[in-house]
C-alpha positions, 0 to 999 in steps of 0.5 A: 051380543047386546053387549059387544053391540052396544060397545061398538055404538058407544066406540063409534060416537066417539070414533067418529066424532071431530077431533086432531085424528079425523081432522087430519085424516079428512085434511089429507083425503082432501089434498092428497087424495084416497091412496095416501089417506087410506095409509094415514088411517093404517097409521091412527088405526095401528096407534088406536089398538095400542091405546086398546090394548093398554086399556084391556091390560089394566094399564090404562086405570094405572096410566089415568092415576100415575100424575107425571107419567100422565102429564108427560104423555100429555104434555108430548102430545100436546107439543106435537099437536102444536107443531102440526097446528103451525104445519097447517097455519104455514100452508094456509099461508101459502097454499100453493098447489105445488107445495102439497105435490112436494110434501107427498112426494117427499114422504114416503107411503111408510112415512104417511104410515109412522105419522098417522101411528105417531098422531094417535100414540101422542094423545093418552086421552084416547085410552080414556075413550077407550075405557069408557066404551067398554065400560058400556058393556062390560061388567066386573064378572065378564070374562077376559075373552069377553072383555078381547071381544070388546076390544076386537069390536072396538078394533074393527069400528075403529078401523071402518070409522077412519076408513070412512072418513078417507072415503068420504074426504076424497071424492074428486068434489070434495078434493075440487072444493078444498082446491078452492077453499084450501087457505081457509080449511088450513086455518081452521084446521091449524086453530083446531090443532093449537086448541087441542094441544094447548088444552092438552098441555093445560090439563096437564098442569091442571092434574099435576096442580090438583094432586 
């Protein structure tokens, strides 16, 4: 138990930590409201378990040593990373309140689903975050129920970690503020996505040169 509890910390410091998925998630509780976030986090969470479950599989040491089948996976993420940085720059350019009841109204719920499973597949990194957080707790002996443990714990704190941040994000004050101050938190958002996917992009080649 002291080991699935210290793997659930562990996954939890590096769920709940800012990066392109909470951002995202946060965005869109803020201008969408909880409804449509709350089906954005089904997504990331769906995509979260296919990292796990290639982590678990071994696959995940197998990824982390084939250098272009990494670097191709890095550079895609690293592409859609980009797009949704001129996605957001677009609408820091115009934030017009009607511009954000036509996208969600022209996307449907399992369109919000298929884009939040989309964001998290197209970032290989997270089977590294996964890899590291079990590493806390298991050993080379463990078991491979054990070792499912793991995984399901992860699972769960994964899901309540993206949950929370659809909550938090979509309180009326919070949706209140981000009304008024919504040119300003797409601008940073869209300079937080282009860093992500050009340093993506970057430790791409960067792997590729050093092999």
């Amino acid at each position: 138990m002291l080991s699935l509890l210290n793997i659930g910390l562990a996954f939890f410091v590096i769920a709940v930590s800012p990066g392109p998925a909470n951002i995202s998630n946060a965005t869109i509780a803020m201008s969408l409201g909880r409804k449509i976030s709350l089906i954005y986090v089904a997504g990331l969470s769906v995509g979260l378990v296919f990292w796990g479950l290639v982590a678990a599989s071994g696959f995940g040491v197998i990824l982390q040593s084939s250098v272009y089948l990494l670097m191709t996976l890095k550079v895609f993420g690293g592409l859609y990373l980009l797009w949704l940085a001129f996605l957001s720059a677009k609408a820091a350019v115009s934030p017009d309140s009607q511009s954000v009841q036509a996208e969600s109204s022209s996307t449907s719920y399992a369109g919000w689903f298929v884009k939040g499973v989309v964001l998290n597949i197209s970032n290989p990194k997270t089977v590294v975050a996964w890899m590291a957080a079990l590493s806390v707790g298991l050993g080379s002996n463990d078991s491979t129920a054990f070792l499912m443990s793991g995984v399901l714990v992860c699972i769960g704190v994964g899901f309540a970690t993206n949950a929370l941040y659809s909550v938090i994000f979509s309180f009326n004050g919070v949706m209140a503020w981000y009304q008024h101050a919504s040119r300003w938190i797409n601008g940073a958002v869209s300079g937080l996505f282009a860093v992500a996917g050009a340093g993506l992009i970057r430790s791409a080649f960067s792997r590729e040169s050093a092999s």
